[in-house]
N, C-alpha and C positions, 0 to 999 in steps of 0.2 A: 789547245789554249782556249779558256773560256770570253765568253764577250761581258765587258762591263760597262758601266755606265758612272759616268760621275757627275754631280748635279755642282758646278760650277757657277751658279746665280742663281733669282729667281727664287731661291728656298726661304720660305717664311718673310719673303719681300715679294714686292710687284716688279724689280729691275732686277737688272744686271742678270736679262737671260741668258745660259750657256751650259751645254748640252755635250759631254767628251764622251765620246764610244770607241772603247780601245775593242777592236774585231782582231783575231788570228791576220787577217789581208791589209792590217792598215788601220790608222787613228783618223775617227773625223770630229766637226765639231756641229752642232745644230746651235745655229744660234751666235754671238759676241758683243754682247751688251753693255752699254753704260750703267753703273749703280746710279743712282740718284735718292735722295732723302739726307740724313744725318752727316755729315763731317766724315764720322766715322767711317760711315758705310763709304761715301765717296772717294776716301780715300785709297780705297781698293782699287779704281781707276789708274793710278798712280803708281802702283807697287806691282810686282813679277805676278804674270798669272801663274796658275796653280800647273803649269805644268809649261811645254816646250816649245814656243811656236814654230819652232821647224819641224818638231815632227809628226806635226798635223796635216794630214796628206788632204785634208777637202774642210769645206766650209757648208753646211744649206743652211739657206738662209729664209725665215717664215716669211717677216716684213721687215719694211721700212725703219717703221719706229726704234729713235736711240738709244730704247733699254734693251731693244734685241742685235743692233745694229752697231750701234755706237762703238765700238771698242774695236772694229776690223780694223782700220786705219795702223792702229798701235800695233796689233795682228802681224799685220803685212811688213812692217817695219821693223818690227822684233827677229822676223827669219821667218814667216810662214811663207810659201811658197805656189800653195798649190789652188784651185777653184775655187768659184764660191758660186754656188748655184742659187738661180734665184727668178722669179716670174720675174719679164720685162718691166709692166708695171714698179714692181719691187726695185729694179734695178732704173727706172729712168727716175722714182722719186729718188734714190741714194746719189746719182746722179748728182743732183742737189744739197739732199741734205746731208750728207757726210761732210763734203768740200763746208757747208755754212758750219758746222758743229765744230770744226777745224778751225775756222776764223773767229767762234764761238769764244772759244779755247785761248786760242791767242789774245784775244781784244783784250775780257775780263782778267788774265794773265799779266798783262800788262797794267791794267790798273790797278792789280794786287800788288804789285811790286813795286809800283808808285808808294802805295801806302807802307809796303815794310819798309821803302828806303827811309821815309821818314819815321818809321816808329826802331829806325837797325834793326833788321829783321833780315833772316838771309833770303833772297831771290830765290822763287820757283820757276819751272819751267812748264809747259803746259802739256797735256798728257800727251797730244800730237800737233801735226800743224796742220793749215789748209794743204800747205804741197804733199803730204803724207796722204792725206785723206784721199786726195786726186790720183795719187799712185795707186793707192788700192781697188779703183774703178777698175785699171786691166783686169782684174784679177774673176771679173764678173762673166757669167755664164748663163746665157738664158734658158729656161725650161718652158714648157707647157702645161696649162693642167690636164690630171687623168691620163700623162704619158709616164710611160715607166724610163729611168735613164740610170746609166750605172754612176755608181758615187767612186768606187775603188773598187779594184776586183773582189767578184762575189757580192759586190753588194750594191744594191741598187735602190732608186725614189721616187714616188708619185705624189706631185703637190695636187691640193684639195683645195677648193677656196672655202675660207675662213670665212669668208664676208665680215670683216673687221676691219676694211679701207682695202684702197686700191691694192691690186697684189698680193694682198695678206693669202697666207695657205697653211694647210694642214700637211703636216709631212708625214707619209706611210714609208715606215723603211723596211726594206727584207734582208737578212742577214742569215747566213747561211750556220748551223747550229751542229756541229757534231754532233752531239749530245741528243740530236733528236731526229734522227735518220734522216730522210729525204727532203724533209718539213722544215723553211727557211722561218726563221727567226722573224716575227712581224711585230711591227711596234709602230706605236703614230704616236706622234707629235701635233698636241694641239695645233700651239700656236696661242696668240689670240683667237678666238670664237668673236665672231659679231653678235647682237639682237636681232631677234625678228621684226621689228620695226624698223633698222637702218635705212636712211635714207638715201642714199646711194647703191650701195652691194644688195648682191642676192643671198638666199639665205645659205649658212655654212652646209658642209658636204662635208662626205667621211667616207670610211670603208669598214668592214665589219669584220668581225671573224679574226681579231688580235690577241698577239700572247699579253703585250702589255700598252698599256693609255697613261700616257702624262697630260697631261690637263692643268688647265690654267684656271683658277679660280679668284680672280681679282674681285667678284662680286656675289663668290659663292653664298654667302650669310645674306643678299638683299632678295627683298621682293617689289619687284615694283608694279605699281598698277600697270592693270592693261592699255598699251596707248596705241595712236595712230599718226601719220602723218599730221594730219588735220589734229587731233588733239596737243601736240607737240608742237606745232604751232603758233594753238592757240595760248598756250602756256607763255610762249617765249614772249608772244604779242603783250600779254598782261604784264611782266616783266618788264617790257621796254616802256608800252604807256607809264611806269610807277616812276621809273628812273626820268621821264621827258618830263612826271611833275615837277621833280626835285630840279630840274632845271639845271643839270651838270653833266660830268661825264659819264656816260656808262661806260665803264673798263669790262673788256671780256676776256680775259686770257683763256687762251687756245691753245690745242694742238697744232701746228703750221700746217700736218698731211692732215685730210679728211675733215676734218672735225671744221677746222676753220671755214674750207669749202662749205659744206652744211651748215654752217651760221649764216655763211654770206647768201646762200642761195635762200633760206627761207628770209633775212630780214630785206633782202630785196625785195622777193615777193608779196612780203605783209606789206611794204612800202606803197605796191604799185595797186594796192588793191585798196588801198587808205587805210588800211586795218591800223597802222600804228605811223606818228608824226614821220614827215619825211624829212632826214634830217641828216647830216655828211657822216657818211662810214668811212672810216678810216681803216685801210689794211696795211696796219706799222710791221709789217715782217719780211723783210727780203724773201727771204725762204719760203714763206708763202704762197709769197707772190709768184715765185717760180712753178711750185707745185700746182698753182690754181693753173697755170700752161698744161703741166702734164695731165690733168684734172682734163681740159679742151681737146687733148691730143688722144686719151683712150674713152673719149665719152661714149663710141660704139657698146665698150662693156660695161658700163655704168647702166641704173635704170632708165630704159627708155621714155619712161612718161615726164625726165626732170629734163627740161630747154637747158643745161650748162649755159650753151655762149649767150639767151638772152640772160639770162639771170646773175651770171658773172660778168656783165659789160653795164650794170645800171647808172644813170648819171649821178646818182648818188652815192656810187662808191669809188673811194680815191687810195689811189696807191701810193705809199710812202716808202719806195725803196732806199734813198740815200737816208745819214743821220742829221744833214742837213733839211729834208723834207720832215724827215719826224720829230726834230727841234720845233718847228714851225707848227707843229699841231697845239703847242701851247699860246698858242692866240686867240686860238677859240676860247670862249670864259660858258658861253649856253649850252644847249643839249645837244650833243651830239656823240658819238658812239665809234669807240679805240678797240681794235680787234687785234691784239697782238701774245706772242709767243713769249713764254713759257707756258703751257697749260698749266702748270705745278706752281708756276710763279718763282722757280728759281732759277730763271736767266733769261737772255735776251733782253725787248726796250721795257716787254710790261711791266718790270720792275723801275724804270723810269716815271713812266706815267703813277705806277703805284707814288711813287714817292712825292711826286705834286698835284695825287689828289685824292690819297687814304686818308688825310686826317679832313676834310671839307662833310661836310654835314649834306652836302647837297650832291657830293658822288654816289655812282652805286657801282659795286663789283660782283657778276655773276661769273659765279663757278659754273662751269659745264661739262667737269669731268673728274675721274678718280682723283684723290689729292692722298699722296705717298704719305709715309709719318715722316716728318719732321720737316717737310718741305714748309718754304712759305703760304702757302696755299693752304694745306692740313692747319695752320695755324687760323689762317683768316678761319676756315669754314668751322671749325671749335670755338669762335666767338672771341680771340686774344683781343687786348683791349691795345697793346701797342705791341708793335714790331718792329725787329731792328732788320733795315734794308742797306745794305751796301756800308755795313757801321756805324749806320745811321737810326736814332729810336727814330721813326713814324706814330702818333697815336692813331688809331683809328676810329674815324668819326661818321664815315661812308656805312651805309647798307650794302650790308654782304648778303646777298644772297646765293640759290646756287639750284640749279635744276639739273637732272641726270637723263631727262631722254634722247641727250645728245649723247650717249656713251656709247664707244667703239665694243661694250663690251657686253657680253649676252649675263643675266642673272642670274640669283640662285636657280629657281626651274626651270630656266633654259639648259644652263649646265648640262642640270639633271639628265634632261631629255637627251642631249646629246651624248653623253655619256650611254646613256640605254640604246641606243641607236647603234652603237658602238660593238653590241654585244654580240657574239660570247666574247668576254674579255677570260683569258684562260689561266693567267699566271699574276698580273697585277694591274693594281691603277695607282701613279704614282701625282698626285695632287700637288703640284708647284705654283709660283707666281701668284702667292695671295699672301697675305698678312691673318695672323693668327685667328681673330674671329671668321676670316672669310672661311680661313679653312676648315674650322671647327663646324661652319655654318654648310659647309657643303658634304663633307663627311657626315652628317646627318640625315641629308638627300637621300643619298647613295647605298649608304651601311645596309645588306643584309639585302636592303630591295631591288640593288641592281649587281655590288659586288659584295661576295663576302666582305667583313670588317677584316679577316686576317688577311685577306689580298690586297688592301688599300692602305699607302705611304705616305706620310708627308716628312719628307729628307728636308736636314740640317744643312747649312752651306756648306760645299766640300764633301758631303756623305757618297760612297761608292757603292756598288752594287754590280754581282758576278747575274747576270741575267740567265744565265746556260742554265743553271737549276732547274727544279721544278718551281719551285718560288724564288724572287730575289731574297739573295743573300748578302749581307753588307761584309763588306772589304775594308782592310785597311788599306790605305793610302802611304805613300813614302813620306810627302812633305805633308808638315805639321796644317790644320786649321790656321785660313787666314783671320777669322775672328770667334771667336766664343759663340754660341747662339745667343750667349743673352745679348751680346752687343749687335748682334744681326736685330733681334725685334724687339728691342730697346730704343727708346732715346738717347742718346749720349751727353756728355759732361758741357761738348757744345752749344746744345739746346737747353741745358742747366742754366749753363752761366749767362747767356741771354738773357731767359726768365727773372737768372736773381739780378742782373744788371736793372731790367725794366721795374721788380719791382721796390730795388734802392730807391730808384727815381721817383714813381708812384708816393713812396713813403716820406722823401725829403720835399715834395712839392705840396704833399698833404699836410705838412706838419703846421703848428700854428705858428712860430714865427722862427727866428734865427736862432735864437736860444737852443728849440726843438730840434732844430735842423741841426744844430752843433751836437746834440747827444745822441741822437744818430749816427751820426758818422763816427764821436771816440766810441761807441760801442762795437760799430763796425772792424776799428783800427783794432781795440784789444779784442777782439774775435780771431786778426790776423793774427797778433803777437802771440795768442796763446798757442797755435800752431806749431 
């Protein structure tokens, strides 16, 4: 029996990682992630995965984060049955943020269905629940790094730290090969890769001497300048002094693991050193707030030059767990600074805050990290001129800005380096988890100077592959493509009809007076009729 591989998420997207290795000993899965971005794509959350959750005999798991994470709960609920391995870390943030992603689920679930009863629309249900979520914590197994442990007979895992947040890791798997005498089947799993500047984690780790490399290129196509602690810093410090002129809110939407922690600890610090006005930080995330505990509880392996408890205990930072406490932050009308979750901007309260203070001329919203296509987020940082939030247009009148030394994620020449590192890679490198130009942009790197071009992949959603070759070889699959490729790295009909929603609007508010605005609209009517 040959070993295959099916790339389940993550292909020519940033989400929905998942990773299916059917071995002669047993099915496992790397990975069980949330989509996120377009309707479309989201909607995959929703419908049968592409294959059986019972007869997946193991789970490993890299990190935390929901687009690698997210989807266990539904996993566990569906008929999967058996481990899911995972570094402590890994497992005390999930701890958390599965159970919140769950009540996530439920909440906006419930206000969706408010809206179709009024508009007759049938009820949805939410993909899982918090009690779901909760359930599938049993199911969790601790590992070490640089220990070898078995996954299912014959075959065994050594996590690598990614340095891309607490816990994150690289997975080396060995699998045992027919097809190639005594010589086990080696293959790693990125993961996320962190930067060499993070400010927490150490730098990622690997192992060498693999048949094949999947890789993550979420930033394959950037370069970004050389920075440091201290230059990163000083960036963010310029940033906040521009927002305290405007004399409003700086909105930050956040990652809730890592990201937010690393916000909190440098603008405490620019705080106490006067570098920038001292002024009430608000951390509107529940989940957060949890994680900033876990953040206290393993700061042994975190870097040791950063003080955690003094810097996450400033008097100037306030926690907003109930939504009673975070109603209450619209009272503030001056300068002061909302630190909340979605980093994407497609859920949780920041899309609250968005909506009572994107259209004000005197807010500012600083991006801090990847923004997916089609997400709210990918929109602000493209420059849209209004957005619709919750079915609601917003114009936008705020400064968007958006700095990237906060990113979880290593760039194009880090990659690179990593990947080299990596070497001899023997049979392939299969490049997942980036959107078209990144991958285009790191296939570049790579080509000829590190792997041959014919040994290097970039798979379609659902694409399979028999590994046992000498090169991967693609397989058919039983069940059909969940979507098309073009509707994987497309836009969809969703984010159309937004657009032309918004710009009817633009167009009936620009017009010169009622008249105008009345041939607008029968234009619009025989445009339907002639349909």
């Amino acid at each position: 029996m040959s070993i295959t591989v099916q790339i389940c998420g993550a292909a020519r997207t940033v989400t929905g990682s998942c990773y299916l290795f059917n071995t002669p000993s047993g099915r496992f899965l790397v990975d069980c992630g949330i989509f996120q971005g377009p309707k479309t794509l989201k909607a995959l959350n929703y419908g049968a995965f592409p294959f059986h959750p019972s007869d997946i005999d193991a789970v490993l798991l890299t990190h935390t984060h929901i687009d690698h994470s997210g989807l266990l709960p539904k996993l566990k609920r569906d008929g999967f049955s058996g481990p899911i391995f995972a570094t402590r870390g890994t497992i005390d943030l999930c701890s958390y943020m599965l159970p919140d992603s769950g009540n996530i689920q439920e909440t906006e679930v419930l206000a969706l269905n408010r809206r179709n009863a009024a508009r007759r629309r049938a009820a949805v249900s939410p993909i899982y629940t918090q009690a779901d979520a909760i359930a599938a914590l049993d199911a969790f197994r601790p590992v070490e790094y640089q220990s070898w442990y078995p996954v299912i007979p014959g075959v065994r895992a050594r996590y690598w730290n990614a340095g891309h947040l607490l816990g994150s890791a690289s997975i080396e798997l060995e699998i045992p090969d027919q097809g190639a005498g005594e010589r086990p089947l080696r293959v790693l799993m990125s993961g996320d890769i962190g930067p060499d500047a993070k400010l927490l984690e150490p730098l990622p780790e690997g192992p060498t001497d693999l048949d094949y490399v999947f890789c993550e290129s979420t930033y394959g196509d950037t370069d970004r300048p050389a920075t440091t602690p201290a230059v990163r810093r000083s960036h963010l410090a310029q940033e906040v002094r521009d927002a305290a002129a405007a004399r409003g809110a700086l909105l930050i939407p956040a990652f809730a693991v890592e990201r937010t922690q690393e916000l909190i600890a440098d603008l405490t610090d620019l705080m106490a050193r006067n570098e920038i006005p001292a002024a009430p930080i608000f951390l509107d995330s529940p989940l957060a707030i949890r994680a900033t505990e876990v953040f206290r509880n393993h700061a042994a392996s975190l870097d040791p030059h950063i003080d955690i408890e003094r810097l996450l205990t400033s008097p100037q930072l306030h926690f907003t767990e109930t939504v009673d406490e975070s109603k209450a932050i619209a009272r503030f009308s001056g300068f002061h600074i909302i630190v909340a979750a979605s980093g994407m901007c497609d859920a949780g309260r920041i899309r609250h805050h968005l909506k009572r203070w994107l259209w004000r001329k005197e807010c500012t919203v600083l991006l801090t990290g990847f923004q997916a296509q089609g997400t709210l987020g990918r929109f602000l940082s493209d420059g849209a001129k209004a957005v619709r939030i919750q079915g609601e247009e917003v114009k936008v009148g705020a400064r968007i800005r958006y700095i990237d030394e906060y990113s979880g994620h290593a760039d194009g020449p880090e990659l690179a380096r990593w990947i080299a590192a990596r070497r001899p890679i023997r049979r392939g490198l299969f490049m997942v988890h980036g959107e078209e130009r990144a991958l285009g942009g790191l296939l570049n790197r790579v080509a000829e100077r590190t792997v041959p071009t014919a040994q290097i992949f970039t798979p379609m959603l659902d694409d399979a592959y028999d590994l046992s070759t000498a090169a991967p070889t693609p397989v058919d699959v039983a069940r059909p493509r969940r979507l098309s490729p073009d509707a994987v790295v497309n836009l969809d009909w969703h984010n159309d009809m937004s657009k032309l929603i918004l710009d009817i609007n633009d167009q009936i508010e620009a017009a010169a007076d009622e008249r105008a605005r009345g041939v607008i609209v029968r234009k619009l009517r025989r445009a339907l009729e002639q349909e």
